[in-house]
C-alpha positions in Angstrom: 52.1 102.7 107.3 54.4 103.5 109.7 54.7 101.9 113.3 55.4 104.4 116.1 59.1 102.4 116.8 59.8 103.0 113.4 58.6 106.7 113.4 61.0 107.2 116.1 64.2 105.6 114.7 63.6 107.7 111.6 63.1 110.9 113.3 67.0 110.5 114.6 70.2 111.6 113.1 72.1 110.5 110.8 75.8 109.2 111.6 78.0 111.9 111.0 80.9 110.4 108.1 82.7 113.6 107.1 82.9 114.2 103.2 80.6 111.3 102.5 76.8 111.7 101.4 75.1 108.4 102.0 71.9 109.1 103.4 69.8 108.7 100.2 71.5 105.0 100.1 68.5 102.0 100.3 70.7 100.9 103.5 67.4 101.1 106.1 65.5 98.2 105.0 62.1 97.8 106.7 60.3 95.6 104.1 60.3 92.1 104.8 58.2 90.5 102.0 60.3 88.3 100.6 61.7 86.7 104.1 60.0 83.6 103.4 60.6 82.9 100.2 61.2 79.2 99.8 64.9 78.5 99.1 67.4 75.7 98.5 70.0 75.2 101.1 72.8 78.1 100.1 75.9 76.5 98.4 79.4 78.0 99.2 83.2 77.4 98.5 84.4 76.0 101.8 87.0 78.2 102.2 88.1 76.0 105.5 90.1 73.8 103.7 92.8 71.8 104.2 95.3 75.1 103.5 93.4 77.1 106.7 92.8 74.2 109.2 95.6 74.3 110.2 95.9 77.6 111.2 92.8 77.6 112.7 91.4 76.5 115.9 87.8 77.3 115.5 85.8 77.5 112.1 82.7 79.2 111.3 80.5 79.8 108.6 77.6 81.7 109.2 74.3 83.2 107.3 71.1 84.7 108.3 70.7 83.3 111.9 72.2 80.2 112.6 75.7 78.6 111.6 76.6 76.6 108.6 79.3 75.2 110.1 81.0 75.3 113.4 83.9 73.2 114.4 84.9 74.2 117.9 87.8 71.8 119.4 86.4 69.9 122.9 88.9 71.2 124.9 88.1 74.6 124.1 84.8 74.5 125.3 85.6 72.8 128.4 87.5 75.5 129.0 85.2 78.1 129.0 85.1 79.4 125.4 81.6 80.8 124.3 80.8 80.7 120.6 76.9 80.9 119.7 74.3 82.2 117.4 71.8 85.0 119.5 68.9 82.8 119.9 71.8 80.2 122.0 73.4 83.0 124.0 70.3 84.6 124.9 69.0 81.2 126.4 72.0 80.3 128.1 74.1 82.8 129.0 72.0 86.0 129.5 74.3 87.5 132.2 77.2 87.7 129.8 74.4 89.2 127.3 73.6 91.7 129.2 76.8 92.7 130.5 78.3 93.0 126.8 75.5 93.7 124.6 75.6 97.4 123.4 78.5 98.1 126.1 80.7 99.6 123.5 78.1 101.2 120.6 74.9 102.4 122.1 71.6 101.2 121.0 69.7 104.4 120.3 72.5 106.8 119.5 71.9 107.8 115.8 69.5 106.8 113.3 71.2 103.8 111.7 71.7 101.9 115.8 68.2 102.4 116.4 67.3 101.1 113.3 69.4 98.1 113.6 68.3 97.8 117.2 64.5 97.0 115.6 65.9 95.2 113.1 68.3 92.9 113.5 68.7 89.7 112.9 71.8 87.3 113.8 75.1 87.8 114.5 77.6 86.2 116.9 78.3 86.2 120.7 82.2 85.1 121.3 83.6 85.0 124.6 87.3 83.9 125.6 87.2 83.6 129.4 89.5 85.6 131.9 93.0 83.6 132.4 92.9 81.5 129.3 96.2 82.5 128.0 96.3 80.1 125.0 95.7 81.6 121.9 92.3 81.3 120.3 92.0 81.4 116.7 89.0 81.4 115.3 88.2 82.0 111.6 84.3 82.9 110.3 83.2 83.0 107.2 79.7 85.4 107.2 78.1 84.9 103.7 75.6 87.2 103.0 72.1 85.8 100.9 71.0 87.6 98.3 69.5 85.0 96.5 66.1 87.0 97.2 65.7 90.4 98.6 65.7 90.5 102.5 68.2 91.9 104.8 71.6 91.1 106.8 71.6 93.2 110.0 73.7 91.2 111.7 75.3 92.3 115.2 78.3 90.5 117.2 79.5 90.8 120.4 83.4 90.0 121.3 84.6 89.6 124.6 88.3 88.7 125.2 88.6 87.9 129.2 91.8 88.9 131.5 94.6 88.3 130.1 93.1 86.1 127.1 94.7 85.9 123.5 92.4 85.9 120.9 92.9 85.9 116.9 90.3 86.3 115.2 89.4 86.3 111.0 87.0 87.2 109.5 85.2 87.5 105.8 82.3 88.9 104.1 80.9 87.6 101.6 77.8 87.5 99.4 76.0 84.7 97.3 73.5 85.6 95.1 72.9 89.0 92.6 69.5 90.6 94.2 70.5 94.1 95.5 70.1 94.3 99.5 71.4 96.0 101.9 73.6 94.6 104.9 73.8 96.8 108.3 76.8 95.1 109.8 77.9 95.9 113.8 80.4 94.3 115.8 81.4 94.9 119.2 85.1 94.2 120.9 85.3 94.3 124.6 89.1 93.8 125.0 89.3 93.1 129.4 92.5 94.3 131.1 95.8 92.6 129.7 94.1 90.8 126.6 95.3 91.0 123.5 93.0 90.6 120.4 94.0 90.5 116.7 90.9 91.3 114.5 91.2 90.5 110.8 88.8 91.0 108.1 88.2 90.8 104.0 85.3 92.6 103.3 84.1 91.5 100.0 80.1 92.2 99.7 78.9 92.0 96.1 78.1 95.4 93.4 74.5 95.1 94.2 75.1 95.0 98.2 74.7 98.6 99.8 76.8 98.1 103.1 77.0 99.7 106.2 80.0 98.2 108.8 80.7 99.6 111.9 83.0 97.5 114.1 84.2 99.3 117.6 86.6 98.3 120.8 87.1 98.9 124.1 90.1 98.4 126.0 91.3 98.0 129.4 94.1 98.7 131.3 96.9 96.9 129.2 94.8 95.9 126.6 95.7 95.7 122.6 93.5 95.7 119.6 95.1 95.6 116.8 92.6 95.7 113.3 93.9 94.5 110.0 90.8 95.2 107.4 90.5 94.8 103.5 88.0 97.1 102.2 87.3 95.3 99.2 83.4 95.5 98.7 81.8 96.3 95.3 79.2 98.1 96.6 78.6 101.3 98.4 79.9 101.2 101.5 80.2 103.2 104.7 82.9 101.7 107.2 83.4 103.1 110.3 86.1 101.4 112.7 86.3 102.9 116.0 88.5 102.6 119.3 88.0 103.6 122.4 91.5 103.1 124.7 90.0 103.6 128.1 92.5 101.4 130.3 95.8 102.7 131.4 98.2 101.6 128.6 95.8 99.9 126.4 97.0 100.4 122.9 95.4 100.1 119.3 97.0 99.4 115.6 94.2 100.1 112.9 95.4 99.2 109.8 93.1 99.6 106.2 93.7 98.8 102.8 90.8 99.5 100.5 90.2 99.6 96.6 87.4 101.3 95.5 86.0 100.6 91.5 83.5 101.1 88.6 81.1 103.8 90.1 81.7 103.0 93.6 81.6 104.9 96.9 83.4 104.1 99.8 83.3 106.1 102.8 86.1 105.0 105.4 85.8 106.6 108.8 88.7 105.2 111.4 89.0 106.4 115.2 91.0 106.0 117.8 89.9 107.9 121.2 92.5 107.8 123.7 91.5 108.0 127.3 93.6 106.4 129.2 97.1 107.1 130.3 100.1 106.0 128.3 97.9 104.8 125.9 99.1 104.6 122.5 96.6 104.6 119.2 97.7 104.4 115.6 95.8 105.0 112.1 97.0 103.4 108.6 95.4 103.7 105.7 96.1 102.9 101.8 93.9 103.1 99.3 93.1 102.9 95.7 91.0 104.4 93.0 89.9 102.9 89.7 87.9 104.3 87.2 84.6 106.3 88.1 84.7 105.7 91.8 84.8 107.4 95.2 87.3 107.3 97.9 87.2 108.9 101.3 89.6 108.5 104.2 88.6 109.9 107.6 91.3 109.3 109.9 90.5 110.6 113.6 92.7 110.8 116.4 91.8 111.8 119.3 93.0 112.4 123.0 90.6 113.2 125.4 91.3 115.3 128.7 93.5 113.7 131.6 95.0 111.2 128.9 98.7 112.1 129.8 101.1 110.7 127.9 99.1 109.5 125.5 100.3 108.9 121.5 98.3 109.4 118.9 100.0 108.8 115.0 97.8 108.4 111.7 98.9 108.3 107.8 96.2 108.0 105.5 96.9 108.2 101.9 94.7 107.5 98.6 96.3 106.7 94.7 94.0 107.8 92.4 94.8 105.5 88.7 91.8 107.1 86.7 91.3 110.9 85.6 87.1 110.6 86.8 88.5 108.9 90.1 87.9 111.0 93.1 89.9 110.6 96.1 90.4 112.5 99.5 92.4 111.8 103.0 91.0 113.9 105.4 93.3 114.3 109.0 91.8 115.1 112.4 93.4 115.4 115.2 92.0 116.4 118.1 94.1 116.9 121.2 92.3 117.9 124.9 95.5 116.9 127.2 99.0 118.4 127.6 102.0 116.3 127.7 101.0 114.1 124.5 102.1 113.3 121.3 100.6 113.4 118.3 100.6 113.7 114.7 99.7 112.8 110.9 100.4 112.0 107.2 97.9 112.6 104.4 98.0 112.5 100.6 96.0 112.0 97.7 97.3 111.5 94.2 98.3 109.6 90.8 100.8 107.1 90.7 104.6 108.2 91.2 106.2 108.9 87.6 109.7 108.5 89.4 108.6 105.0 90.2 107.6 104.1 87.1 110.1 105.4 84.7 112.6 103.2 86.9 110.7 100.3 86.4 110.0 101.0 82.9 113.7 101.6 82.5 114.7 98.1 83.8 112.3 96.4 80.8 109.1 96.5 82.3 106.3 97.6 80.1 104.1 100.4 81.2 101.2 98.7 82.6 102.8 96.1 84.4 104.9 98.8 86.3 101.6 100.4 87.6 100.7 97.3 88.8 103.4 96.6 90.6 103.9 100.2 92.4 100.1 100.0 93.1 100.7 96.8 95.0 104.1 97.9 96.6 101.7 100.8 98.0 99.1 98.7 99.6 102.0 96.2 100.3 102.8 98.3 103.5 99.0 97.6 105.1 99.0 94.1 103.8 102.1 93.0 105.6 99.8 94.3 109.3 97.6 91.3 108.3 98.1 88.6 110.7 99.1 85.2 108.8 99.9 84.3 105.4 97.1 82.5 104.4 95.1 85.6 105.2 97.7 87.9 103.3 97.4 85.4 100.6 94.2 86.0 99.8 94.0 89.4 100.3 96.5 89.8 98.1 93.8 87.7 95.4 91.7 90.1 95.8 93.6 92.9 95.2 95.1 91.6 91.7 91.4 90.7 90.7 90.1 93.9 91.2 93.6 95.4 89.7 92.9 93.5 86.6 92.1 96.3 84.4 95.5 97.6 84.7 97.2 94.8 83.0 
């Protein structure tokens, strides 16, 4: 039976992803039963090994509600730098909780946030104070446990200060083949003059039905730049929103996905400027293997009394299978005069001109796909921050490309 919380969450709307039907996904877990099942400490590949130390100043590794590993240099956190589990940052810094938490996505706003709001369960509250002006680097590994059937709503908060530099990597991963759901929300409060690089590899398992929404806000002078690999198995909705209030602020959003088997992928990206001279652009690539789904939702747009604002997005899709379905859907929505704006969209099969060049040099057929495939998500991976993270991005990629050799 229903509790009247729940009763309420569910009477909401759902998010609005255009061209994407999701709502009869199992993503709204309430069931808890098997929460305390018994088990063994989780294994995992320590992927913070000698090749990523040292391009790394803080290392994570975090499941459920509480860190596997953390590894936080001392004079980092004499200086100020936050990094804690909820339970930690509720305790001992609830000013900062309060001020951040739910600043950039609302609690209550559509069905899935007030769900999540009931029912979530860890995450991670990172704060780089005002005038630190080294750069942070921190690298977190989020494993998901599906080992037994429970859920991962997991919600963290970022929060780069004045003028702070913060770099910041980040994968998803799952262990274990029972099919759960993971509601996943982050929140980036970029203050005035900070610059933030935010990096991901999403790489949830088949079974996993995943919902990610990550947002920003910026300041005046602010710059978030994303560089995400939408690599999941599963069904998955991702929805990567900024919101470029301050004067100047700017925003790179950059996404490569590859969507297989009988998979959907819904990709919603945003950018919303507000402020003046702010600047905001949109790059997507993506691929399409066998039965599966593709959608790109690229949305700019430029809110009233944003003058001189720029607004540029290019999403396109390559569709390598005759049941693969594909789309790259432009909006732009412009309130302001005295802006600019504008977009690229495509959706197709692989370039015959390409190949028959390649071909003609000695290349056999299917090792020409390959590479033009990778030439066209080359362009995204190149936005990715370091090469160890392009690296394995690009590991990824040739796994789930496989087939076509």
């Amino acid at each position: 039976m229903l509790n009247k919380t729940t009763t309420k969450w569910q009477a909401l709307d759902w998010p609005q992803i255009e061209r994407v039907s999701f709502q009869d996904w199992p993503l709204l877990v309430t069931d808890l039963s098997d929460k305390t099942v018994d088990l063994p400490p989780l294994a995992y590949d320590n992927y913070t090994s000698e090749t990523s130390v040292a391009d790394s100043q803080i290392r994570l590794v975090y499941s459920g509600q509480t860190f596997l590993e953390k590894h936080i240099p001392a004079h980092l956190e004499a200086a100020g730098i936050i990094v804690v589990d909820w339970q930690e940052a509720t305790v001992r810094f609830p000013e900062l909780v309060k001020e951040y938490l739910y600043s950039v996505i609302p609690e209550k706003a559509d069905r899935v946030l007030a769900y999540h709001r009931e029912y979530f369960d860890g995450g991670v509250f990172i704060y780089i104070p005002d005038h630190y002006e080294e750069k942070v680097v921190i690298d977190c590994l989020i494993l998901q446990d599906s080992r037994a059937a429970q859920t991962c709503n997991l919600r963290s908060v970022i929060v780069a200060g004045v003028h702070a530099r913060l770099e910041y990597i980040e994968r998803l991963q799952t262990i274990g083949e029972v099919a759960n759901s993971a509601v996943i929300i982050t929140e980036v409060v970029a203050r005035a003059g900070s610059q933030i690089k935010y990096c991901a590899i999403d790489s949830l398992a088949a079974k996993t039905t995943a919902y990610i929404k990550r947002y920003a806000r910026t300041e005046n002078d602010a710059v978030v730049n994303w560089a995400i690999g939408a690599m999941n198995d599963g069904h998955t909705i991702l929805d990567t929103d900024t919101y470029l209030d301050g004067k100047g602020s700017e925003s790179q959003l950059a996404i490569v996905a590859i969507a297989s088997q009988d998979q959907v992928q819904g990709i919603d990206a945003k950018v919303v400027n507000r402020g003046h001279y702010s600047i905001g652009n949109i790059l997507q690539h993506g691929v399409i293997l066998d039965r599966a789904t593709l959608t790109f939702n690229g949305i700019g747009l430029i809110e009233k009394n944003a003058k001189h604002a720029d607004a540029q997005q290019e999403s396109r899709v390559m569709m390598l299978s005759d049941e693969a379905r594909g789309d790259a859907n432009p909006i732009l929505l412009i309130e302001e005069f005295e802006v600019t704006a504008g977009h690229a969209a495509s959706a197709g099969q692989l370039d015959e001109q390409q190949l028959y060049y390649l071909m003609s040099r000695g290349l056999p057929r299917q090792e020409a796909e390959f590479l033009v495939v990778r030439g066209f998500l080359g362009s995204v991976i190149q936005e990715m921050p370091s090469q160890l993270v392009r690296d394995q991005m690009v590991a990824i990629i040739d796994r789930k490309l496989a087939s076509l050799m």
